[in-house]
Every structure is written in structure tokens, then in C-alpha cells.
C-alpha positions in Angstrom: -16.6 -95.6 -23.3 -12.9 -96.7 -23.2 -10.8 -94.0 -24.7 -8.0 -96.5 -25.4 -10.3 -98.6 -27.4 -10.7 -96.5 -30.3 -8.0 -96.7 -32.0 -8.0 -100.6 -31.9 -11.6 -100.5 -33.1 -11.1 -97.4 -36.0 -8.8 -100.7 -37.0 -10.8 -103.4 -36.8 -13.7 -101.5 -38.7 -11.7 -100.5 -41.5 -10.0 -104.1 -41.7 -14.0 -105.8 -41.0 -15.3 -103.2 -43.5 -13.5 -103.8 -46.4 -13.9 -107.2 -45.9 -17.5 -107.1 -46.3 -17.4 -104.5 -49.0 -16.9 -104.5 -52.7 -13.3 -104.3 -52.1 -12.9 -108.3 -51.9 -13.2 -109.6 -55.5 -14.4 -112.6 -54.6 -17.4 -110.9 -53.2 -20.4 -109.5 -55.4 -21.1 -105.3 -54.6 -23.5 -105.4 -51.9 -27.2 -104.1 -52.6 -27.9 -100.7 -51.0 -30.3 -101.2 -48.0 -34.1 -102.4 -48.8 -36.6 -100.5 -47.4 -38.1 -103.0 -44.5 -42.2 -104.3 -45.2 -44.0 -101.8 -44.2 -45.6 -102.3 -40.6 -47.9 -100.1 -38.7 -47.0 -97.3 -37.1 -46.6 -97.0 -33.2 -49.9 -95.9 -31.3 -49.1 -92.1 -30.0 -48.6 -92.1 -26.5 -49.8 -89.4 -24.1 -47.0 -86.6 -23.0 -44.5 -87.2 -20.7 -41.8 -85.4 -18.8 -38.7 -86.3 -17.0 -36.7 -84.4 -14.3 -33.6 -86.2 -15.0 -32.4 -87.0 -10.9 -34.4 -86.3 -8.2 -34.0 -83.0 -6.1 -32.7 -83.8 -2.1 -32.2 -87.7 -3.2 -30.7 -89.7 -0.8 -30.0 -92.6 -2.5 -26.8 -94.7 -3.5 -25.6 -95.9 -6.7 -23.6 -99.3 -7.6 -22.0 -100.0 -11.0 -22.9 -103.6 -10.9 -19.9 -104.6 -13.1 -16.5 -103.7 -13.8 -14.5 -105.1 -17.2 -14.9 -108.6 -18.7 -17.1 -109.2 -14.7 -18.8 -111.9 -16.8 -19.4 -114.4 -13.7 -19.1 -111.7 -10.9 -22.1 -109.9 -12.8 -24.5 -112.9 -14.4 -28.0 -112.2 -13.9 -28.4 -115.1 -12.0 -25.7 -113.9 -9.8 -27.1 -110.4 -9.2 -30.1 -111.4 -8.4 -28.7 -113.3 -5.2 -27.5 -110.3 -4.1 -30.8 -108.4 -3.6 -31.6 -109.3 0.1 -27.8 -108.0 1.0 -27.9 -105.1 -1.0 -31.9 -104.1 -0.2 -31.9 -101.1 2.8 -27.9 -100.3 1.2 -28.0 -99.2 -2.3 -30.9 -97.6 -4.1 -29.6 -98.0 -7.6 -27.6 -100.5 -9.6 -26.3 -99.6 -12.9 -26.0 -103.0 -15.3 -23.7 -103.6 -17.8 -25.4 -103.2 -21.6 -28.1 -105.8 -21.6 -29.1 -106.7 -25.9 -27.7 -109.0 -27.9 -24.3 -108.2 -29.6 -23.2 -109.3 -32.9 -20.2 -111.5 -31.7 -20.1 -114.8 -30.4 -17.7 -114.3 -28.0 -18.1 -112.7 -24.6 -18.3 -108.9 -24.7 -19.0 -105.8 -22.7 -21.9 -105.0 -25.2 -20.5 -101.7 -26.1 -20.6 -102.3 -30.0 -24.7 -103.1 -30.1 -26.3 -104.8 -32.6 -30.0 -105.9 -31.4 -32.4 -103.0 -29.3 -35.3 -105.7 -28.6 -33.1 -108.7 -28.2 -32.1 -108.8 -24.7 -29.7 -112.3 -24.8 -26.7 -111.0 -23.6 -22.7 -112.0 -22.3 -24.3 -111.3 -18.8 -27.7 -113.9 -19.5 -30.7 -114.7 -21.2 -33.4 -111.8 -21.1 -35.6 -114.0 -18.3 -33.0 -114.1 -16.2 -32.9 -110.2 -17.2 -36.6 -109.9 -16.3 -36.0 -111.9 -13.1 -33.5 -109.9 -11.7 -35.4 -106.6 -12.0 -39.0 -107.7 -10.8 -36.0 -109.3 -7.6 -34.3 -105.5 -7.6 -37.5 -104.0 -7.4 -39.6 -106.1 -4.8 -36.2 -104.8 -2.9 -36.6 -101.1 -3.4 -33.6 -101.3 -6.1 -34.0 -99.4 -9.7 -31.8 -100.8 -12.1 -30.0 -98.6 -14.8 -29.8 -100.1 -18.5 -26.4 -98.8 -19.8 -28.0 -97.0 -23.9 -25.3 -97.2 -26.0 -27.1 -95.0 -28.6 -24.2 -93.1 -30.2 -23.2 -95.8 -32.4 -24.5 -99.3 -33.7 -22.6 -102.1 -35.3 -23.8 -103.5 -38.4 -23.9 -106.7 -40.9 -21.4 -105.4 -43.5 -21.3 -101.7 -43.9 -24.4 -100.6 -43.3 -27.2 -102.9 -42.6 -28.6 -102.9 -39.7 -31.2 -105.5 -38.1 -35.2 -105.3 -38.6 -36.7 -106.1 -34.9 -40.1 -106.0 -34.7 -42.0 -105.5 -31.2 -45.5 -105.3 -30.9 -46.3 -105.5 -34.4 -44.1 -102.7 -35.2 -41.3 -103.5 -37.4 -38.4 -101.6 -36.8 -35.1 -101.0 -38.7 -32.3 -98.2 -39.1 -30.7 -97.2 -42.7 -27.9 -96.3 -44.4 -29.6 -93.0 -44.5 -28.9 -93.0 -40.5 -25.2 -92.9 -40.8 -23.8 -90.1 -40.4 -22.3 -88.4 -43.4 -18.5 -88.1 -42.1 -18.8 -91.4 -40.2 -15.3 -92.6 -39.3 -13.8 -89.5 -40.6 -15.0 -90.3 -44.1 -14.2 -93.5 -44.5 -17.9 -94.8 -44.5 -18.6 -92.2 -47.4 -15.9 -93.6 -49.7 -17.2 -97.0 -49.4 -20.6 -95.8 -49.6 -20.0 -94.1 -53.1 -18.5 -96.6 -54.6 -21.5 -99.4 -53.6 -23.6 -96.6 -54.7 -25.4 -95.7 -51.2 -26.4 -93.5 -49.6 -26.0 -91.8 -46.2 -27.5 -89.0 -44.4 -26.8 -85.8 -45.1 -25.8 -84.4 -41.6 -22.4 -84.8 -40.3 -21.5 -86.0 -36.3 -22.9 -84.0 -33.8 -20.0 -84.9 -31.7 -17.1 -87.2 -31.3 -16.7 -90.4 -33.6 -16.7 -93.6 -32.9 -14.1 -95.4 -35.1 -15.6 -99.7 -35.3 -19.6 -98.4 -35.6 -21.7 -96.6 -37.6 -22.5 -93.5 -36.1 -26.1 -93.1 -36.4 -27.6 -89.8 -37.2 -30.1 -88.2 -34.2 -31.3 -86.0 -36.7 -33.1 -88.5 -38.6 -37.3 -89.1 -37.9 -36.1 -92.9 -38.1 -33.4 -93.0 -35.7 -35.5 -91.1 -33.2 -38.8 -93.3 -33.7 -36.2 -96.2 -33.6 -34.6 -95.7 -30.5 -37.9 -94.1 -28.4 -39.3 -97.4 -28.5 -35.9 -99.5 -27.6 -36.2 -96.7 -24.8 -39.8 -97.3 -23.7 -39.1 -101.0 -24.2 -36.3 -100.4 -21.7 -38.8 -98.8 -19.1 -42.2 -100.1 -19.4 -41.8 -103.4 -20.8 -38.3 -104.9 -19.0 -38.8 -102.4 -16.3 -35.3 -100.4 -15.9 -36.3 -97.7 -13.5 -33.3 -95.5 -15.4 -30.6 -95.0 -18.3 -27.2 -94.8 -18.3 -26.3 -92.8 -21.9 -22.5 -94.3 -23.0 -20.5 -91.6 -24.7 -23.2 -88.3 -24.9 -20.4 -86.7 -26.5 -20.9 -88.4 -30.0 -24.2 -86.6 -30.4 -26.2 -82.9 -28.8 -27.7 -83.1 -25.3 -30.6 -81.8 -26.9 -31.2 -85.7 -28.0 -31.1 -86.7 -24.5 -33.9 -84.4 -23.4 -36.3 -85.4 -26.2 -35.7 -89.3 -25.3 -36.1 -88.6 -21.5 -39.3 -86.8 -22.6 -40.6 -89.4 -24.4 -40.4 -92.1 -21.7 -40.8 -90.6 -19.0 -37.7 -92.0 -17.2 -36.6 -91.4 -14.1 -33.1 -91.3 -13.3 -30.7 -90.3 -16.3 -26.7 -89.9 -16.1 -24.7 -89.0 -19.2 -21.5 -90.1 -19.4 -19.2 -86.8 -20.7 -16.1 -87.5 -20.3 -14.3 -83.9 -20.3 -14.0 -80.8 -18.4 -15.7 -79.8 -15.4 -17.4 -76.5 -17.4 -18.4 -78.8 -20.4 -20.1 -81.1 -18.6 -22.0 -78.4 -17.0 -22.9 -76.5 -21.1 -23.9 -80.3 -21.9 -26.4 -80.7 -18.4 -27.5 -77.5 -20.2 -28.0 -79.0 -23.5 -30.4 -81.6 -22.4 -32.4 -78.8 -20.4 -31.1 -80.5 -17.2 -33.2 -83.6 -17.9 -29.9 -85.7 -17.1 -27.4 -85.9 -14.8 -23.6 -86.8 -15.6 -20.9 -88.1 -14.3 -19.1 -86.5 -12.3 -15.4 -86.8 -14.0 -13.6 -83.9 -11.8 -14.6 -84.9 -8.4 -13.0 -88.8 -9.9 -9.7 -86.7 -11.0 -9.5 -84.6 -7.7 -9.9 -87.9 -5.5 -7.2 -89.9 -7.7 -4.5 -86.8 -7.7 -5.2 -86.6 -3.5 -4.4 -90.1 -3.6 -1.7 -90.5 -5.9 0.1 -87.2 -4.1 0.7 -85.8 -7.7 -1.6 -84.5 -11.1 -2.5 -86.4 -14.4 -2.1 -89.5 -13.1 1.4 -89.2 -11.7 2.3 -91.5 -8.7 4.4 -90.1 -5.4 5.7 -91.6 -2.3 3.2 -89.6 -0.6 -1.1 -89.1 -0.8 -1.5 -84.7 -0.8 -5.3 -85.4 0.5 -5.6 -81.2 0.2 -6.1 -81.7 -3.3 -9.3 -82.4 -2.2 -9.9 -79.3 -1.9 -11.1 -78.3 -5.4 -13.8 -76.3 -6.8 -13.2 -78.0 -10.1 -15.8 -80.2 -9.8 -20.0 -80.7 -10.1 -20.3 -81.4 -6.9 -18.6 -78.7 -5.3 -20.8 -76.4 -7.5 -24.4 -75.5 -5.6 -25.7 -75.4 -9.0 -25.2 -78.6 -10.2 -24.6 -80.6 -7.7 -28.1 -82.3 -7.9 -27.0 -83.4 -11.0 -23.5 -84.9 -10.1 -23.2 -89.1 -10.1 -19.7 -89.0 -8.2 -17.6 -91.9 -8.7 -14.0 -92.5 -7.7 -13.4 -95.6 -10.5 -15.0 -97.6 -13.1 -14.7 -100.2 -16.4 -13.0 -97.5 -17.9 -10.5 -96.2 -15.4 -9.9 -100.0 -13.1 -6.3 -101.7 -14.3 -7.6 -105.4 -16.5 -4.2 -106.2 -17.0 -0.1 -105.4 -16.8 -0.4 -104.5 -20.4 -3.7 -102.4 -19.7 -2.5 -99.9 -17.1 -5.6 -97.7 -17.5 -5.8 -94.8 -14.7 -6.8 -97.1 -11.6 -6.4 -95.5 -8.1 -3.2 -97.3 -6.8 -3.7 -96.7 -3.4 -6.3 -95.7 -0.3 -9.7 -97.0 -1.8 -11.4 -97.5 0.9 -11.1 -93.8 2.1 -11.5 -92.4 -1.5 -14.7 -94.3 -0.8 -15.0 -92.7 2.5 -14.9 -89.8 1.2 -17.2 -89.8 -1.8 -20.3 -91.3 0.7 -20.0 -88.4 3.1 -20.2 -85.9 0.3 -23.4 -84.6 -2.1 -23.7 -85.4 -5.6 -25.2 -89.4 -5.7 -22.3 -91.4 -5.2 -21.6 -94.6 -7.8 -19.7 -97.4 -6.2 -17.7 -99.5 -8.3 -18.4 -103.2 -8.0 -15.0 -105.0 -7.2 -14.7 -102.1 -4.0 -18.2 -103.1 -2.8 -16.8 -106.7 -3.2 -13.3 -106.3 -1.1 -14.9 -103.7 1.5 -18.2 -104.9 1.7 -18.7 -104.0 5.6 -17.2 -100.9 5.7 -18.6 -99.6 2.9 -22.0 -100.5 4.0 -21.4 -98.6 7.5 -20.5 -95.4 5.3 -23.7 -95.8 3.9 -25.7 -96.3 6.9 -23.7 -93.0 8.2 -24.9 -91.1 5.2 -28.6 -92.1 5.4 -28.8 -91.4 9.0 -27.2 -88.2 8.6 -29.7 -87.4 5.8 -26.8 -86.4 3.2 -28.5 -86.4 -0.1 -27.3 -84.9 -3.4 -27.7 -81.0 -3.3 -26.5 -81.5 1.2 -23.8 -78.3 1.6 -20.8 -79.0 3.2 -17.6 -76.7 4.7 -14.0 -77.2 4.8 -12.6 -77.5 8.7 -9.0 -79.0 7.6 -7.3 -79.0 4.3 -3.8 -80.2 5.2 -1.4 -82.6 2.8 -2.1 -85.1 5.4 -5.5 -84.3 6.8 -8.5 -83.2 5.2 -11.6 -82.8 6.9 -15.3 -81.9 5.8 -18.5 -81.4 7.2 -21.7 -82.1 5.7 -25.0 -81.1 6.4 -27.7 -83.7 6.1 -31.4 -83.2 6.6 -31.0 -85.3 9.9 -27.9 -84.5 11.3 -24.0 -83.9 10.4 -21.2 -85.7 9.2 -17.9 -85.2 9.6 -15.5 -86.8 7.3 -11.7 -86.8 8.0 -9.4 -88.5 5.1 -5.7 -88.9 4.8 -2.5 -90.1 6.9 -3.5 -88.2 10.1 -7.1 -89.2 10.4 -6.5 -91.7 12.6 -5.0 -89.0 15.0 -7.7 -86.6 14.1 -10.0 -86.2 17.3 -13.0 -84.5 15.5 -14.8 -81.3 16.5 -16.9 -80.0 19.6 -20.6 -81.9 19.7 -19.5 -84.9 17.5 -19.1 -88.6 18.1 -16.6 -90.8 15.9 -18.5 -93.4 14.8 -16.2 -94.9 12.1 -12.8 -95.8 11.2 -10.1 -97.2 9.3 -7.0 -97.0 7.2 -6.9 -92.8 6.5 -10.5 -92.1 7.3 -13.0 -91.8 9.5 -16.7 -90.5 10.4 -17.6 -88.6 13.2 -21.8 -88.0 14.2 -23.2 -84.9 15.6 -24.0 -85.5 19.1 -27.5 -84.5 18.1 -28.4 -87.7 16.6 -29.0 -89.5 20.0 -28.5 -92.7 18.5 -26.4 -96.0 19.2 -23.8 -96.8 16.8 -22.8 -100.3 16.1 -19.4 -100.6 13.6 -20.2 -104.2 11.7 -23.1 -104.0 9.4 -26.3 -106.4 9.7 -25.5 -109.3 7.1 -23.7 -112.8 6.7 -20.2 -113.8 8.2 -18.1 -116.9 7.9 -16.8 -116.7 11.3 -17.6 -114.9 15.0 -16.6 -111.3 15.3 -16.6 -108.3 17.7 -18.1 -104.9 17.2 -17.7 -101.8 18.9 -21.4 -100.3 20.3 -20.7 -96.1 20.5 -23.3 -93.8 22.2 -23.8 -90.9 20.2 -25.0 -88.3 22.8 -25.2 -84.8 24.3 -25.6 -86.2 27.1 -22.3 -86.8 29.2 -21.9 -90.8 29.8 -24.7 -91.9 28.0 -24.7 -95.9 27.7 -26.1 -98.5 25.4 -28.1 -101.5 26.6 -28.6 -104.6 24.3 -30.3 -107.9 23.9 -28.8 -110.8 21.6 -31.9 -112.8 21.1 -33.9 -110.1 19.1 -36.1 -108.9 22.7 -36.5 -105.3 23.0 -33.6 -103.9 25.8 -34.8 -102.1 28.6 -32.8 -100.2 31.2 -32.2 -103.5 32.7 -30.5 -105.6 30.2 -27.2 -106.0 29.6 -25.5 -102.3 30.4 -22.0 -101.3 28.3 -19.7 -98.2 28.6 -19.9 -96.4 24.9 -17.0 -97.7 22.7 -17.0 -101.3 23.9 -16.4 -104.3 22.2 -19.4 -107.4 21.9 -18.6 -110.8 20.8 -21.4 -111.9 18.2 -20.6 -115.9 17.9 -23.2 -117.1 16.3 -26.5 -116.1 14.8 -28.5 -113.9 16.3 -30.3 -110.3 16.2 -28.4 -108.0 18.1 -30.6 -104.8 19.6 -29.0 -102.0 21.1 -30.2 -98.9 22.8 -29.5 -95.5 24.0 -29.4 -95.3 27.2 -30.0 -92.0 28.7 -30.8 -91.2 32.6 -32.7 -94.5 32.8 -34.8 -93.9 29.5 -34.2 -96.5 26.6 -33.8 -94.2 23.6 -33.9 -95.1 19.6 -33.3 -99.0 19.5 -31.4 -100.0 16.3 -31.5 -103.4 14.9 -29.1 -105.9 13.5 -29.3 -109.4 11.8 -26.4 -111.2 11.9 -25.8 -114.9 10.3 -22.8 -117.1 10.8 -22.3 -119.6 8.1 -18.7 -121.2 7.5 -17.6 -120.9 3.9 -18.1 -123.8 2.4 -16.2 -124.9 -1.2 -18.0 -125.5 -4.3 
């Protein structure tokens, strides 16, 4: 959640509250909370487990929004983008999906409805449209839980939603007892109601109740907007906002009870307490990696806590201050070098944005384990490079518990490599990587400002530096051999045939002109024998205005 946002919001709920409470003479003391109809119970469901991220996963992550992205990330407008991101990203994290009290557009981080899924972002078909479209694409899609609080008519009433016959509804008793630092309690005793009994587990929310995971009705509440989440919309994972407001221990018995497949906990704190809170939920979720963010931003900036320099110190990378770097826990690290949180909105909303060098923070966090999160306006601006990095990864076999080893940690220069299940990766970052000339038995493969990637010579493969996808106007890319063999070649067709040793012949590291549409093949070519023929789709359309 948005640190900065708290304090606004402790104000509006105190200003909000009293203006729904018995404070306002005008206004009638409100009833305490009736009990809702009585409805049948739930049907038991068999036993189920979760593993909360996949061991030796290989996959990619996008954060398919960034703050107030209310036309980049429409429904409608995601689901476009499934062909282009299908064979790319594995995973895309969507902003918070139900229905929020307000009228206005918001970021649905003050939730209202669980089984109401109209939200700033679309109506639930287009929801339901845009994950059966994700899926058919090999695409999971993460539903952001914002479970640590809930807003509410008035003080404390909260909506009854019934689903399959079930009528369900949170009450007063759900609040915790020292909700917004007591404030909810006074108001409570004089309306004469009741909360619960247990105090916070964790951090408070100042705008929302706090509800209390204690509670037998909080829990049945929210395992069935959480099974509603999976089995019925069909959100593959869960993204848990602010894991700090309540025990980890929570976060293992929902995972549990549905089953789910991919959890990450947002815990936004220190390296070793985001470790005790993995703990905490029995390692049934992962978390976001927080350090590994802070160690890319203070290489970048050249200085700590957010300070700027003149100059990037890239060694900085060099920390052991972080999930990822930790054999441990790595598995469980969802790296990330900016978000909603982080990103400047505005010049009056600084935030702590990464003010230079994205593209090789990028670089960077795609050649390294952990599952990497890409934030949505970088996949926008560096769409084609970002997608090469990718394809680098996968072919390299880096997944998120791949070891790595240092082989340059400069203040201009630092250099990696990563062992994938395929092959290696080296990855160089700062001022001097375009001067860096790599290592024995590698191949660079990719570059550009501060970074690059080089391919062990083992891979035997043809390299091609623009990605498969659509262009407004011709371009030329650069075909590589990657080789142990001594002037290897590449051969290549344009009209989508299969090259042989006679097609058109080019010297590794020369440019092609691609014009127009077509389906570009290339091969290695090694002593006469064709070798591992890649494939590329490319479409030329001119832009054309709306």
C-alpha cells in the first residue's frame, strides 16, 4: 500500500466517521449492526494445500498497472494485449478488481464489495473475458486481496453479499479492538457497539476498519471471496496488499483453503523480516522482494535512501541484503525494481521513482533469480528490449532458485553470471558495459544504454536482437551466431521456408533489413549443417490516429 497515503486517509476517516456517527446532531445514533437472515452454511470442501511459488519456475511477472492507469489498464484493453504478451510473460498481476464504495475512479485499495467485481478498471464480463483470453494464452492473472482492511457504510457496517445461496456479511465484532489507534472504540462506546476483543495483529490502517483474522466470520468471509477469486473468476494467484496489518499465519490458512497457486505478500520492511514473515505463513507465499528494489535504486541513483548523485555506483549491486541473494529464499523472492507505490504521479508526489537507467535496472533484474515483476509503464516505453531480455532468460533456463557469481563489481561496471538449466548468462550493468567485452566461451547477444547480455557459446543458437511482434515502420536487426565453433554463420529465409545451407549466408553480427511483413527464419550454420532454426513474426502496420 502507499505509505504516504495514510496519513491523508487516518484524516479523511476520522472527518467521514464522525460525520456518519452520533456526533452530527442532526443525525439519529446509528443502530448497532443486525445480525444478517440466516442463510445456509457453505458445503465443506475437500482439503487442499498450496506451495506458495513454484520451485525452479521460470516464469515472468508483469504488474499490469501502475497509479490512476485507468485507460492504460481497462479490461478491454488488457485483453488486446494477450497475443503480444503470450510466449513473454507468464504472469500479470491486476489492479484490485470489486466494487469500491466511491463513485469516482479509484485504485480499489479501500474495498467495499468481495463478490461484486464492477470495478474503475471494468465491468466483471469484461473481467471474466480477459482471464478465460490470459489463460487460452498460457497467462495466470494475479487478483491484488486487499484483506487487511475494509471500508464501510458509516462506522461499521459492512455489506451482506450473497453467492451461491450463502449470505455473507462482516460485523462490528470484526473490527479490531484498537482500530485506528482507538478511535473506532470511542465512537463505538458511545453508539453502544461492540467490537472484537483482539487488538491488530500488525500495522493499522488509518480510513478502514481493520478487520479482525481472528474472528470464525472474517475467516469463513474471506475463504469464500478467496475461492470465488480462483474457481469461479479464475485468478490463477493472489497478490496479499499490506501482510503487515495482520500474522502470516492468516496467509497460510487462506492459501490452504483454496488451493492457490502463486502467492506474493507485499511486506514492506527489512530484508530479515520479510524472511520471519515467509516463515509465518509456513512458506506458503512468497513476497516481494523490497531489498533487491532498494539495492538496484541506490546503484542507480550513485547514493543511499533515496539520495541522487552526478554519478550511478552500479557496485552497490553487490549486496547480500536482499531475498534473492539468499539461497534460502530466493524461490520465494518476486523482484521488482518499481511499482504504484514507488513511480513519481506528480511534481507534488515525488514518491521514490528510479530517476535514471531503467532499462538496465531492468536488465538486470531479468538475468537474475527470484521471479522478476515488471512494471507496466517500462514494458510500455521498452517494449522490444525488454522482451529480448526475456527471451535471453528463458533460453538460458534462469528460473527463480538459478545461482549466480560475481566476475566485476566496479562503481562503473558490474558484472554477473547466472546459471540457467540450459545455459549461462552473463549480465554486465553500468557506464562501462558498453566497453565490457565479456568472458572466455560467451557471445554478446544484447545491448544498450549501461547493459548488456552475453550467451555461453554452448547454446549453439542464432540470435536475432528485435523481438517477433508489430512495428509501425521497417527496421534492421542484428543476426549473432552463438557458437563454439570458430566462424560459425547464420543462414535465413524471409518468406517463412525452412533455410538450408544454401539460402541466403551472413557473417555473425550483421545487419538485415525487415521492410515489410514477413516471418524471418534463421539458422546456425555450422560446417555445412543447418543447426536450431529460430522463428520470427514480424508485422508492419503504420500508426494510424484514432
Amino acid at each position: 500500500m502507499k505509505k504516504i497515503y495514510f496519513t491523508l486517509l487516518a484524516t479523511m476517516a476520522l472527518t467521514l466517521g464522525a460525520c456518519s456517527s452520533s456526533n452530527d446532531p442532526d443525525l439519529p445514533d446509528p443502530e448497532p449492526t443486525p445480525a444478517p437472515t440466516p442463510s445456509p452454511e457453505p458445503e465443506p470442501e475437500p482439503g487442499l494445500n498450496s506451495q506458495g511459488w513454484a520451485s525452479d519456475y521460470s516464469g515472468v511477472m508483469l504488474q499490469g498497472f501502475s497509479w490512476d492507469s485507468y485507460n492504460e489498464s481497462q479490461w478491454k484493453v488488457l485483453e488486446k494485449q494477450a497475443d503480444e504478451l503470450k510466449g513473454y510473460i507468464d504472469l500479470v498481476w491486476l489492479p484490485q478488481s470489486g466494487k469500491c464504495m466511491e463513485t469516482t475512479q479509484v485504485m480499489g485499495y479501500m474495498p467495499y464489495y468481495y463478490f461484486n467485481q464492477n470495478s474503475s478498471f471494468g465491468s466483471e464480463a469484461e473481467l471474466r473475458s480477459l482471464i478465460t483470453k490470459f489463460k487460452a494464452a498460457g497467462i495466470g492473472a494475479i487478483a491484488d486481496v486487499v484483506i487487511n482492511h475494509r471500508n464501510t457504510d458509516g462506522w461499521y457496517t459492512f455489506p451482506a453479499e450473497t453467492y451461491k445461496g450463502v449470505t455473507y456479511q462482516m460485523q462490528s465484532t470484526d473490527i479490531c479492538k484498537n482500530d485506528d489507534g482507538g478511535t473506532t472504540a470511542t465512537q463505538a462506546a458511545t453508539d453502544g457497539v461492540s467490537l472484537s476483543q483482539n487488538n491488530d495483529e500488525g500495522t493499522d490502517f488509518g480510513g478502514c476498519r481493520d478487520i479482525d483474522h481472528k474472528s470464525e466470520n472474517v475467516q469463513k468471509v474471506i475463504k469464500a471471496y478467496l475461492k470465488y477469486l480462483k474457481d469461479d473468476l479464475g485468478y490463477t494467484g493472489f497478490r496479499y496488499d499490506m501482510v503487515k496489518g495482520f500474522d502470516g499465519s492468516h496467509v497460510a490458512d487462506y492459501n490452504d483453503a483454496t488451493g492457490v497457486e502463486y502467492s506474493v505478500g507485499e511486506y514492506w520492511d527489512g530484508n530479515d523480516k520479510i524472511e520471519s514473515w515467509i516463515n509465518k505463513t509456513n512458506k506458503k507465499s512468497a513476497a516481494f522482494d523490497f531489498q533487491f528494489r532498494y539495492n538496484v535504486r541506490d546503484a542507480v541513483n550513485g547514493a543511499a535512501n533515496g539520495k541522487v548523485t552526478t554519478s550511478s555506483d552500479w557496485s552497490k549491486l553487490n549486496s547480500n541484503d536482499n531475498l534473492m541473494h539468499d539461497a534460502n529464499y530466493r524461490r520465494y523472492a518476486v523482484t521488482f525494481v518499481e511499482n504504484h507505490d514507488t513511480q513519481k504521479r506528480s511534481e507534488s508526489e515525488q514518491n521514490d521513482p528510479l530517476r535514471k537507467d531503467t532499462i538496465a535496472a531492468n536488465a538486470y533484474m531479468l538475468a537474475m533469480p527470484g521471479t522478476p515483476c515488471i512494471f507496466q509503464p517500462h514494458w510500455n516505453a521498452y517494449k522490444s528490449e525488454i522482451k529480448e531480455m526475456i527471451a535471453a532468460r528463458k533460453y538460458a533456463g534462469i528460473t527463480n532458485m538459478s545461482n549466480y557469481a560475481n566476475k566485476q563489481s566496479k562503481k562503473t561496471l558490474y558484472v554477473n553470471e547466472v546459471t540457467g538449466t540450459k545455459h549461462k548468462l552473463l549480465v554486465a550493468v553500468g557506464n562501462d558495459a558498453a566497453g565490457y567485452a565479456g568472458e572466455t566461451g560467451y557471445t554478446k547477444i544484447l545491448s544498450g544504454y549501461h547493459y548488456a547480455y552475453f550467451l555461453s557459446n554452448d547454446a549453439e543458437t542464432s540470435w536475432t536482437s528485435m523481438p517477433s511482434g508489430s512495428y509501425e515502420e521497417g527496421f534492421k536487426t542484428t543476426l549473432t551466431a552463438v557458437s563454439q565453433t570458430e566462424g560459425a554463420k547464420l543462414v535465413y529465409t524471409l518468406d517463412g521456408s525452412t533455410p538450408t545451407a544454401k539460402s541466403t549466408t551472413v557473417e555473425s553480427g550483421k545487419e538485415i533489413s525487415i521492410n515489410g511483413t514477413c516471418t524471418l527464419k534463421v539458422g546456425l550454420l555450422v560446417n555445412g549443417e543447418v543447426r536450431n532454426i529460430a522463428t520470427h513474426q514480424y508485422t508492419i502496420e503504420k500508426f494510424k490516429a484514432y
